[in-house]
C-alpha positions, -999 to +999 in steps of 0.1 A: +000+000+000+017+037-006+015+067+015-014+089+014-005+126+010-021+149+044-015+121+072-017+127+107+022+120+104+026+141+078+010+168+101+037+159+128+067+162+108+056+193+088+049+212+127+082+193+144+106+207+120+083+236+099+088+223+068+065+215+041+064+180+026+050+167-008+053+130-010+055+122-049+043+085-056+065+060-079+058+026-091+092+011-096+127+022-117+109+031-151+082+054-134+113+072-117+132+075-147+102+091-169+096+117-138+131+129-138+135+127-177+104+149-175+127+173-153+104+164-125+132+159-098+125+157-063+147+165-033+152+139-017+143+103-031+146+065-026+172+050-052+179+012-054+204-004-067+240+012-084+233+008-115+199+025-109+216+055-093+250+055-113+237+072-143+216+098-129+253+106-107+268+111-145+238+128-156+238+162-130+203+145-119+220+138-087+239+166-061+267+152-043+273+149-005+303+154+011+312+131+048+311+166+062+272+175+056+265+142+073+287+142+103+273+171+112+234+165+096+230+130+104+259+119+129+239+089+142+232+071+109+268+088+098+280+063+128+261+035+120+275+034+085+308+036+095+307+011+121+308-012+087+340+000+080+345+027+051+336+001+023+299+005+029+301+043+022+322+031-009+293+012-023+272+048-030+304+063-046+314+068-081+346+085-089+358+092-058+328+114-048+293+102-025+261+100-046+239+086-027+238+077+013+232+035+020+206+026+044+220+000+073+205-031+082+211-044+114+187-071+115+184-090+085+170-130+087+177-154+061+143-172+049+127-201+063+098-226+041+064-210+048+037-243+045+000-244+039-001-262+071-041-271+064-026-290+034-002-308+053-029-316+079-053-327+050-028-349+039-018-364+077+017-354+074+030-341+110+064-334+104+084-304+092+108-311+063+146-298+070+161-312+044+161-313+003+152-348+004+125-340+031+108-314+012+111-328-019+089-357-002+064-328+005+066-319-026+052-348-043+024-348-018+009-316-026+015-326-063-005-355-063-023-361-032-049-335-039-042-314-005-070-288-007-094-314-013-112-300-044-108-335-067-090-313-089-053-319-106-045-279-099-016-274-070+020-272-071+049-275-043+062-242-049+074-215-079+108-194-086+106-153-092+125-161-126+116-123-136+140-116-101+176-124-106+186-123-067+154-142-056+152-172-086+152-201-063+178-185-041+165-206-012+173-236-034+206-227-044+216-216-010+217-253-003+239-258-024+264-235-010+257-206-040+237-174-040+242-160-076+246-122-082+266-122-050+302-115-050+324-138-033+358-147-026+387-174-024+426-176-022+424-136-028+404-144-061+370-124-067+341-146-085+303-142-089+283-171-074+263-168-108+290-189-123+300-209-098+300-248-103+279-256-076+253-237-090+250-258-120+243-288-087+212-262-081+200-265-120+200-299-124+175-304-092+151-278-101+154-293-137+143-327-121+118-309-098+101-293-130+101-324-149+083-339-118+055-316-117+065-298-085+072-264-100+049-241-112+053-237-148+049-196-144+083-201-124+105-185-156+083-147-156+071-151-121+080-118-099+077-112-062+040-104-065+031-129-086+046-158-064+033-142-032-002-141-052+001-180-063+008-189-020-020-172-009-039-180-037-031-220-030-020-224-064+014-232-047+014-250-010+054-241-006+073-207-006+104-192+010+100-155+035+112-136+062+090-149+093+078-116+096+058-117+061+038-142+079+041-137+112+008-126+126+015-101+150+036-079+122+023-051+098+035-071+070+022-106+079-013-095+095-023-084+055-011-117+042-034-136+068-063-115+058-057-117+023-050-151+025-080-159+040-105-140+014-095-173-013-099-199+016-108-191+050-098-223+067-060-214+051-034-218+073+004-217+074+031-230+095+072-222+092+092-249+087+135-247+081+153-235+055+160-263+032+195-281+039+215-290+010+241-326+009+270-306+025+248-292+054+246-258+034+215-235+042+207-195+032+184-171+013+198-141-005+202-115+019+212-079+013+240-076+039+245-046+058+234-028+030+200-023+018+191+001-012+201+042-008+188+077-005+198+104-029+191+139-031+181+163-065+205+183-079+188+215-076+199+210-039+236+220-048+223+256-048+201+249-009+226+231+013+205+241+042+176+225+026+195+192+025+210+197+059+176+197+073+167+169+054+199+148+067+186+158+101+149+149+098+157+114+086+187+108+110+157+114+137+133+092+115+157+065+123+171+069+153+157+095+177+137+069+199+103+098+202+103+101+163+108+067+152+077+056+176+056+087+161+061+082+127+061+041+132+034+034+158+019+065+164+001+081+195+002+055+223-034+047+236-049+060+199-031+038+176-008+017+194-004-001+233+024-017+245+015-060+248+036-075+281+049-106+277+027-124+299-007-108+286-007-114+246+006-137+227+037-122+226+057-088+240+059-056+217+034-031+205+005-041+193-018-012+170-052-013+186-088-004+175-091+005+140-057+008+135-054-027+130-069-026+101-035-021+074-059+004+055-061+030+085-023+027+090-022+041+057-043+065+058-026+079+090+008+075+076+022+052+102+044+020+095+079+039+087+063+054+055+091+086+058+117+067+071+141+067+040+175+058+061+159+027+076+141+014+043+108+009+061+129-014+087+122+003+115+123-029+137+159-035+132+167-002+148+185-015+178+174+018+201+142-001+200+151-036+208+128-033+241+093-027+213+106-063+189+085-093+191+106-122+211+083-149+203+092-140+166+128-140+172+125-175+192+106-192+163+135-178+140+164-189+163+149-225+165+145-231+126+176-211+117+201-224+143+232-213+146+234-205+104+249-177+089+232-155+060+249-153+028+266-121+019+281-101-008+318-100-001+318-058-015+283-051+003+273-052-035+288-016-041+286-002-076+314-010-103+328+017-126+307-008-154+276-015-136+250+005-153+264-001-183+264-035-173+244-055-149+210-055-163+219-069-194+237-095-174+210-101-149+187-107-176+208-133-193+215-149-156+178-149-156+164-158-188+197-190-189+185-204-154+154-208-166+162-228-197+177-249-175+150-253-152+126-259-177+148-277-198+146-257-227+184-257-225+205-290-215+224-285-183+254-298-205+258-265-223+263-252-187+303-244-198+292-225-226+268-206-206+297-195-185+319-183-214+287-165-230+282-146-197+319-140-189+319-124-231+290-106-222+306-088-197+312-107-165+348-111-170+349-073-170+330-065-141+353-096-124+381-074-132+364-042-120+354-064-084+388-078-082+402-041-077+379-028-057+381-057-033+420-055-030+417-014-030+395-012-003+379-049+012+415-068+013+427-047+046 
């Protein structure tokens, strides 16, 4: 759901700090890039990726920040981004000069196998699979045992975000030891997991998988609305989340219930581990400490004080314990009360009365909706670890263990090459893997694959990753 424009936090902000705010409403990269084409450019706005960000930095679309501004602006996220070490202000650099500021996160949880758990109870099966042997046996039960009872030949185990090149089966192919698009390293050598042999190991499962019947055959254009559609739809019995998409007691996972619910209201779900390859491997794709990044309009190099004041709202967004509550929760005893451990079903804050309803959050602005440095993440802010839900974190420790998540060895920071780049070869990663799931293309060709990609310009953003790791990673 976006933003509504007049909030009652809107109102807060605009009277805290006297400023006037006019939220402009995007729909993804190519909606951005026709507003600022258009010479619409806005102050202050949320950028993604490098490559996204990169060219507007070459175009004068961008103003540039300088260390200074935010020491002085925004010294608690300035702290929080250095406490990473100087790489993770490298990754929003391009030529030597800061174009746009990363958000931190503290918190992040690899993902753990959500379950149609009235399925499995359907079908008597009582245990939760752990490995890729043990779900695969699941698998073949919702295939063919007809769990939603309906006498019809319509579910599948799961599906793959092939139209999503970090989250294609990344669940899958973190079993294997591999998360593709993610830089790694060995003996001082810099490679990309995308061509990695183990995640040919990954292809030639799924391949098996699809030939079985277990895999949607949407997997190759699904996106990451389409496969959350097809779980709660029950088209799919099997998918791979954060706990708190689903977890009840969170923003996020209290509108999947409900929605959930409106194709079948005896649905119900149940978290099971993350699958466990043959070596005892186990991970989701996972950002690392950096998420996406915040960049300001160039117009601002004429206004410093204007983007001043904007470092110093969002460093208080973020981090200023009054302001994150106000713009998260709200007013306590109007939209939120604090749950003690031994009352509800779990300790935190709970939104009460009609503010449990998603729709009124909106309307009122609250859920982190302004809080750019903390990419809507405002439960990973470790000034309010007292507010989190434990019960949540339990559930996670329990399934999760003692894993690590997977990470990108340079905190994914841009490459001199990267916009010219890494959509083409995200593309190719994506539209390749998918042959070979579907088996459109043999797993045999896999070697030329790799030469195609490396051509195509892998090898040169290798070499380009290679020097930045032993510039500024290799300390």
């Amino acid at each position: 759901m976006s933003i509504q424009s007049n909030s009652e936090t809107e109102y807060y902000l605009e009277e805290k700090y006297n400023v006037d705010i006019e939220i402009v409403q995007i729909e993804g990269d190519e909606q951005l890039s026709a507003m600022l084409a258009a010479g619409n450019i806005p102050d202050v706005m949320f950028l993604r990726e490098p490559e996204i960000w990169q060219p507007l930095a070459r175009q004068n679309i961008l103003a540039p920040i300088t260390f200074e501004q935010i020491r002085a602006n925004a010294p608690k996220h300035y702290q929080a981004v250095s406490a990473f070490g100087e790489q993770l202000w490298s990754s929003g650099m391009d030529n030597g000069q800061l174009w746009a500021i990363p958000q931190v996160e503290n918190d992040e949880k690899m993902h753990v196998g959500v379950l149609r758990k009235d399925w499995m109870e359907n079908l008597g099966i009582n245990s939760l699979p752990k490995t890729l042997d043990e779900y695969e046996m699941l698998f073949d039960a919702f295939v063919h045992n007809d769990p939603d009872g309906n006498g019809l030949d319509d579910t599948y185990a799961l599906t793959g975000m092939g139209a999503h090149s970090p989250r294609q089966f990344d669940s899958i192919f973190g079993a294997f030891g591999v998360m593709p698009g993610q830089w790694k390293v060995q003996d001082g050598k810099v490679y990309n997991d995308v061509v990695h042999p183990d995640a040919k190991e990954a292809l030639k499962l799924l391949n098996r998988w699809y030939e079985k019947g277990y895999i949607h055959p949407e997997c190759t254009t699904d996106t990451v609305l389409s496969t959350k559609y097809k779980f709660l739809s029950g088209s799919v019995g099997v998918a791979f989340y954060p706990i708190s998409d689903f977890f009840e007691l969170t923003l996020e996972g209290s509108n999947n219930h409900r929605e959930m619910k409106t194709y079948n209201p005896n649905a119900e779900i149940c978290f099971s581990y993350p699958p466990e390859g043959p070596e005892g491997n186990k991970g989701s794709f996972t950002w690392g400490p950096r998420r996406n990044f915040v960049g300001f309009g160039n117009q601002l190099r004429e206004k410093p004080e204007v983007m001043n004041k904007i470092l110093q709202i969002m460093d208080d967004l973020y981090y200023d314990e009054e302001t994150a509550l106000r713009q998260y929760w709200g007013i306590q005893g109007k939209h939120y009360d604090y749950i003690a451990e031994d009352v509800g079903k779990a300790g935190g804050l709970q939104y009460i009365g009609e503010y449990t309803d998603a729709r009124k959050r909106v309307e009122a602005g609250l859920g982190g909706f302004f809080d750019l440095f903390g990419g809507l993440r405002w439960s990973a802010n470790e000034i309010c670890e007292q507010y989190d839900f434990s019960q949540e974190k339990e559930l996670y420790k329990n399934l999760v263990g003692d894993a690590e998540s997977s990470q990108d060895v340079l905190f994914r920071s841009g490459l001199p090459s990267s916009a010219m780049l890494q959509p083409k070869l995200d593309n190719f990663k994506c539209v390749s893997y998918s042959q070979f799931i579907v088996g459109d293309r043999a797993i045999e060709e896999w070697d030329n694959f790799v030469e195609e990609y490396m051509a195509m310009g892998g090898a040169i953003l290798q070499q380009e990753a290679q020097q930045l790791y032993e510039q500024q990673f290799n300390q």
